[in-house]
N, C-alpha and C positions, 0 to 999 in steps of 0.2 A: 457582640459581647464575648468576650475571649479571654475571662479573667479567670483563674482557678484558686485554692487555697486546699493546702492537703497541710492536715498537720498533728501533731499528740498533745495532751496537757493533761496536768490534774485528774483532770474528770476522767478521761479514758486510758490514761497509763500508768503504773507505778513508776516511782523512783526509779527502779531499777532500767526501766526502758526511756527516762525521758533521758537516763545517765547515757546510756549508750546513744541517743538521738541528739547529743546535745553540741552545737560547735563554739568551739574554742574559738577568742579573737583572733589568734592563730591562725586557723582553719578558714574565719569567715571568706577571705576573697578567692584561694583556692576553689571552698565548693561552688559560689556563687556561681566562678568562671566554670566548673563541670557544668552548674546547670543550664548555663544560655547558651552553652556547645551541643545541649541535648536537640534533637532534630524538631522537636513540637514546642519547645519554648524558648522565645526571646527576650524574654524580662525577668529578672527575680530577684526579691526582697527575702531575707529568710532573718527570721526571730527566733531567736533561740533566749528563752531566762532560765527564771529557776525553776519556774513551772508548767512551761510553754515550749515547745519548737515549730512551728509553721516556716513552709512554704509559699507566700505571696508570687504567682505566675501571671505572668502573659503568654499563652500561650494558641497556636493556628488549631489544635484540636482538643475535644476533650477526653477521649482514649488516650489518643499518644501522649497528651500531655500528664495524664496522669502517670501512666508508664512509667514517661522521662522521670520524673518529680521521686516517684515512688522507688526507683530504681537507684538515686541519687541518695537519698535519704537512707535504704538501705548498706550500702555502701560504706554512709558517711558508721550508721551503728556496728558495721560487722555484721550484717544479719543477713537475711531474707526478706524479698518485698512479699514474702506470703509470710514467716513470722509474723512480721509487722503489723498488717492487715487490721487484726483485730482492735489494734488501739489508735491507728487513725480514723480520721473524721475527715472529709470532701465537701465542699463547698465550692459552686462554680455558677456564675452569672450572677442575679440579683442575690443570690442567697451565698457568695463569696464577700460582695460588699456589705452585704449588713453585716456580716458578721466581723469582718473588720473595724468595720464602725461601732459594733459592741465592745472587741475588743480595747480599741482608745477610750471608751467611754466609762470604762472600769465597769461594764456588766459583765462580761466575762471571765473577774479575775476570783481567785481564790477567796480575798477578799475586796466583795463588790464595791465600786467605788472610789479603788486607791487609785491614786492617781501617779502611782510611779510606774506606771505600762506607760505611758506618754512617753517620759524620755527614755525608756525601752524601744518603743516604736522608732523614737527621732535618732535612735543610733543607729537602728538597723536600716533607716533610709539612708544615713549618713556612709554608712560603710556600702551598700548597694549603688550610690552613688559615686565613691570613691576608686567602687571598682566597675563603673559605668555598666552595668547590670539593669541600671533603671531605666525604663524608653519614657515615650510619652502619656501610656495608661499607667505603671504603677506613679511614675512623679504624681501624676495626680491623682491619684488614689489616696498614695501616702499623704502628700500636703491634706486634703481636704480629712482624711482620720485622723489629724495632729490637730485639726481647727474642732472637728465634732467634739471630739476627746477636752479641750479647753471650755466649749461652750456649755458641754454638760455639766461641767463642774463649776462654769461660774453661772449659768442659770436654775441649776435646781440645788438643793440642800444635798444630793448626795455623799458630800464630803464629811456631811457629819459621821455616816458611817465608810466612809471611803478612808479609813486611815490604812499606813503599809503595812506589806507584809510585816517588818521589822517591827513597828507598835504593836499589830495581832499576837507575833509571837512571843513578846514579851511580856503583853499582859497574860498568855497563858502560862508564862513563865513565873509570874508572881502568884500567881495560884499556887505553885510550891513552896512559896516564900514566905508564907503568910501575908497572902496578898498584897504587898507593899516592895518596892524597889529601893525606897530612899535610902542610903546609907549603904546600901550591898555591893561591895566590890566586885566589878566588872572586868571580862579582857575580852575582846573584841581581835579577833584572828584575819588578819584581810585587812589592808585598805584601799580596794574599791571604790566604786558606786555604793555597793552593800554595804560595802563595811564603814565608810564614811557616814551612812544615813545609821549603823547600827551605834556610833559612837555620838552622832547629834540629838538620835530616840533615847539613850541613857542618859545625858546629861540634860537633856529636859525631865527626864522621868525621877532626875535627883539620885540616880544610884553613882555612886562612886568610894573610894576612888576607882578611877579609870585607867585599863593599860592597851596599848593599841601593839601588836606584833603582826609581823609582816615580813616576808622573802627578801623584800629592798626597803632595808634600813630607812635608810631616807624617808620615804614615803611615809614610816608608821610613823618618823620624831613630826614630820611636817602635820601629819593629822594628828599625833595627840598633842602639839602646842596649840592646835587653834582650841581646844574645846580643854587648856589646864588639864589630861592627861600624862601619864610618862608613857614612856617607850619600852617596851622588853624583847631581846632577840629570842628568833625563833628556835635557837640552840635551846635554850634555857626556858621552853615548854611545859615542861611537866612541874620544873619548881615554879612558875607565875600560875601554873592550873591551881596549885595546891594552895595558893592564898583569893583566892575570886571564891564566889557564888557562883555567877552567870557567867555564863561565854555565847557569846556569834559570833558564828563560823561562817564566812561568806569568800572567801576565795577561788581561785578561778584553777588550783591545781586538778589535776587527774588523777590524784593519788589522798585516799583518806590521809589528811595533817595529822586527826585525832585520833591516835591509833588504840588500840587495846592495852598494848604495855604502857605508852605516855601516859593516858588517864590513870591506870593501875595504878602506875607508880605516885602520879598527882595524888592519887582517893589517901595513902600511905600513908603522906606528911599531912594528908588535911585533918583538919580540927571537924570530927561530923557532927558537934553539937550545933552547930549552922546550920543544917538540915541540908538536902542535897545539894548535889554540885549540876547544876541545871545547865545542860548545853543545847543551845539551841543551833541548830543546821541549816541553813539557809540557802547550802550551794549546791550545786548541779551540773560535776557528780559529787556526788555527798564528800562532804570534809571529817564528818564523822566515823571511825571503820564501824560496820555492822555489831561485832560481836561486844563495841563497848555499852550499848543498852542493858544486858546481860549484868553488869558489875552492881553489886549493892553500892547504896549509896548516890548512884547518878539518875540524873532525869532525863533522857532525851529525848528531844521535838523539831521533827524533821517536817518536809514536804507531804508526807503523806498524813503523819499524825495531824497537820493541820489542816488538811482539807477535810477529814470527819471532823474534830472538834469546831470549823467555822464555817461551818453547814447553813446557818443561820443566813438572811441574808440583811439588807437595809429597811427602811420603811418604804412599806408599798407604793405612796404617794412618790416618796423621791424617784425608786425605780422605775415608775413608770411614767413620770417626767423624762426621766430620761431615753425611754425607749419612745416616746413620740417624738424626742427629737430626732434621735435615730431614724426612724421611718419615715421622716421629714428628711432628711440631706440623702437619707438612701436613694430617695425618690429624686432629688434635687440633681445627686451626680449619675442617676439611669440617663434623665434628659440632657446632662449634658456631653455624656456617650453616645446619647443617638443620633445629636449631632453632630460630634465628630467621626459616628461613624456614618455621614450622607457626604461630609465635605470634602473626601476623593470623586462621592460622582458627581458632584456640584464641581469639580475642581475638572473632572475629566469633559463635563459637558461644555466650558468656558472654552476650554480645551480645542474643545473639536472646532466650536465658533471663531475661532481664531485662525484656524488653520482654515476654515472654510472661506473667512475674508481675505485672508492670506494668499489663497491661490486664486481667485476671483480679479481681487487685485494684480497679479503678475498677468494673468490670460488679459485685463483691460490696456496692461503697458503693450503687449504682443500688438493687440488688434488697432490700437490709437497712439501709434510713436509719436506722432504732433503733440500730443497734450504736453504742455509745460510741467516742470517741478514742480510749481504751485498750485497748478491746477490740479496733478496727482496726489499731491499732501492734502490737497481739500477733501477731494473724494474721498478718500481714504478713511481722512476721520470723520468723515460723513457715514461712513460706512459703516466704522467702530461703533460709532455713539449709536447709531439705529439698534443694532445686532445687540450692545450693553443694554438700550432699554428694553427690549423684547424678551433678554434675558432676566431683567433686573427683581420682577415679581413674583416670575414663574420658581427663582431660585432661594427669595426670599419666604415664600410658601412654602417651598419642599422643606426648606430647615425647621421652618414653623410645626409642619404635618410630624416630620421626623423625631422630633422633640415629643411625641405622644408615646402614650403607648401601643405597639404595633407599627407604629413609625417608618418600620426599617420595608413597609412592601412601597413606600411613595418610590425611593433611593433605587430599586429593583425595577419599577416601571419604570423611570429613567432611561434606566440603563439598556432595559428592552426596546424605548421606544427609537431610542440614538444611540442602538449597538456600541455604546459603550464600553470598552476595555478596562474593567477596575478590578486588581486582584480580589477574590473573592475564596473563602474557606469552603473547603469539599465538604458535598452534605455528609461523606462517609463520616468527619471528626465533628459532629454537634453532636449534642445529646440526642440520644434516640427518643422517640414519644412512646415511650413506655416506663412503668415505673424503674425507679433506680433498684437493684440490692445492693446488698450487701457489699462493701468493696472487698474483699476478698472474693464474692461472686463476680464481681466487675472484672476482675484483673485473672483471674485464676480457674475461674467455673465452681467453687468451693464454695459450699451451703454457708450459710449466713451464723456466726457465732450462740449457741445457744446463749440465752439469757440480754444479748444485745440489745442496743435499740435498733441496730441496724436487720432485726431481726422482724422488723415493723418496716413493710414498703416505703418508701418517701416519693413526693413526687422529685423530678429531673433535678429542678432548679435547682432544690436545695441538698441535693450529693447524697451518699450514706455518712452515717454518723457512728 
């Protein structure tokens, strides 16, 4: 097992850090390609939303791979991989793939159960793919998180609290509104993923009218004809701010849209017997600039306001429907790792058996030049077929054994008993058998974050946190 996951989200970092942590579609195949050029990893998937950036590796050790990973990721924010330290999380072996498998399953999102981390995930294989970054363990890793992530939602009720982020923060948006949306002029900034799902959540929620603005024109007239919105260009911001309620912001710029003068000048011409002008932020890095919180009159509800306000989580029952299924495919894809990680020495011991009929056979042509064609094709697979069944149970057992847990000492005796040649990982890059700290102790020798959880030993498996 040689799987890692290093990453920030909600839970362990500000806005401000998941901004500088976060890659642009832009960016995606660039970094990708830094990170399979790194010397300990061959594989990587990276997810980056609005409130998430992970690392999915394959990687030959677990030091240097964390290193690499961590080293890349700095890089990618401007920073330090000792800055950082304190707001990533490590996950490596069985406690990398539950957690991925949490992640598809919407237990780990902001809000539990949505189910827009799926096609989150399915881009990020998509782009990992694209720039062939994926080998043989993340392809399957990701396929079989895209399948958990579906089954959770169509076998437990989850979904009744699994709605998006976009629903979440709308309804805390009508909390300002006197609880109601119907009738409230909307502009919806972006048209996206985000912004597309922020323009189909309003017009089921009944607010309108609806204006959709965007960078490429096109894009905003094509998304506000399907849902009977208009179109407003992005010049002409601050006068479409002054006539809305609500705004989502969900754009993929690197520069606050919403600045402090735009909204000013928007608050100016608005009518404030409406009650505030409620902006909601959705993107990452913020579309909102900081200091327009500040302004009377406005509401704003970012990444961070929503992770205290939806603190809450689903019903216990659904949740933990769902975390059995989890613990079920976790288990389901350990065993079928263990098998493909026997079927190099299954594959080298066939190996050997071949080359050993192989030269048997040429020493029998030396010793009996009489023997006819026919008679040497006989022997031959006379030969074959003995050595295949002699093999056939003993290797059908190993994958059996392998498939356990502890599995991996059958595949080793193997290899000891028929000197075996199978690239095999230095003990120097496993985890040590000792407890994990801190990652910034892991990586740097620096005490462990006052107040962390990483500030509580974990065992190996499941990384610092």
């Amino acid at each position: 097992m040689k799987l890692l996951v290093v990453g920030a989200s909600y839970r362990t970092a500000p806005v401000a850090t998941l901004e500088q942590l976060a890659v642009p579609p832009a960016d995606l195949t660039r970094t990708l390609d830094r990170l399979v050029a790194q010397p300990y990893v061959t594989e990587a998937v990276i997810v980056s939303t609005c409130n998430r950036v992970e690392v999915y590796a394959a990687v030959s050790g677990f030091h240097g791979g964390l290193g690499d990973v961590c080293a890349v990721l700095a890089e990618q924010a401007g920073s330090s991989p000792a800055a950082l330290a304190s707001h990533l999380y490590v996950h490596y072996d069985t406690a990398a793939v539950d957690h991925v498998f949490r992640v598809a399953s919407g237990l780990d999102s902001m809000v539990v159960g949505e189910a827009q981390i799926l096609g989150q995930l399915r881009d990020a294989y998509h782009w990992a793919t694209g720039a062939d970054s994926a080998g043989r363990l993340l392809h399957e890793l990701m396929q079989q998180a895209l399948r958990v992530g579906k089954r959770a939602h169509a076998e437990t009720g989850i979904d009744r609290a699994g709605q998006s982020v976009v629903t979440a923060a709308l309804e805390l948006a009508a909390g300002h509104l006197d609880g109601d949306l119907v009738g409230r002029p909307a502009l919806v900034v972006g048209a996206g993923a985000m912004g597309s799902l922020g323009v189909a959540t309003l017009s089921r929620l009944g607010a309108g009218p609806l204006i959709v603005s965007n960078r490429g024109a096109d894009r905003a007239v094509r998304l506000a004809e399907s849902y009977g919105a208009s179109a407003a260009p992005m010049t002409a911001l601050a006068d479409t701010l002054s006539t809305v309620d609500i705004v989502v912001a969900a754009t993929a710029s690197t520069e606050p849209v919403l600045t402090r003068a735009v909204v000013g000048a928007a608050l100016a011409e608005r009518d404030s017997s409406r009650g505030p002008l409620v902006l909601l932020d959705l993107a990452v890095p913020r579309d909102v600039e900081e200091g327009v919180a500040e302004l009377p009159g406005v509401e704003v509800i970012d990444i961070d306001r929503m992770a205290a306000l939806l603190a809450d989580g689903p019903a216990a029952a659904d949740a933990a429907a769902v975390e059995r299924i989890v613990l079920t495919e976790v288990e389901g894809f350990l065993t079928w790792l263990r098998g493909a990680d026997v079927a190099p020495t299954v594959a080298a011991l066939r190996g050997r058996a071949d080359n050993v009929v192989t030269a048997e056979l040429r020493r029998l042509a030396q010793r009996r030049p009489d023997l006819g064609d026919d008679l040497r094709a006989e022997v031959a697979r006379t030969v074959h077929r003995v050595v295949q069944r002699l093999l056939h149970q003993p290797t059908v057992k190993v994958r059996q054994l392998a498939a356990e847990p502890g599995g991996d000492q059958y595949a080793a005796l193997l290899r000891e008993l028929f000197d075996l040649e199978v690239p095999q990982t230095s003990p120097v890059d496993t985890v040590p058998d000792v407890l994990t700290p801190d990652l910034g102790q892991v990586l740097f020798g620096t005490d462990p974050v006052p107040g962390s959880d990483a500030a509580e030993p974990t065992p190996p498996t499941g990384g610092a946190r």
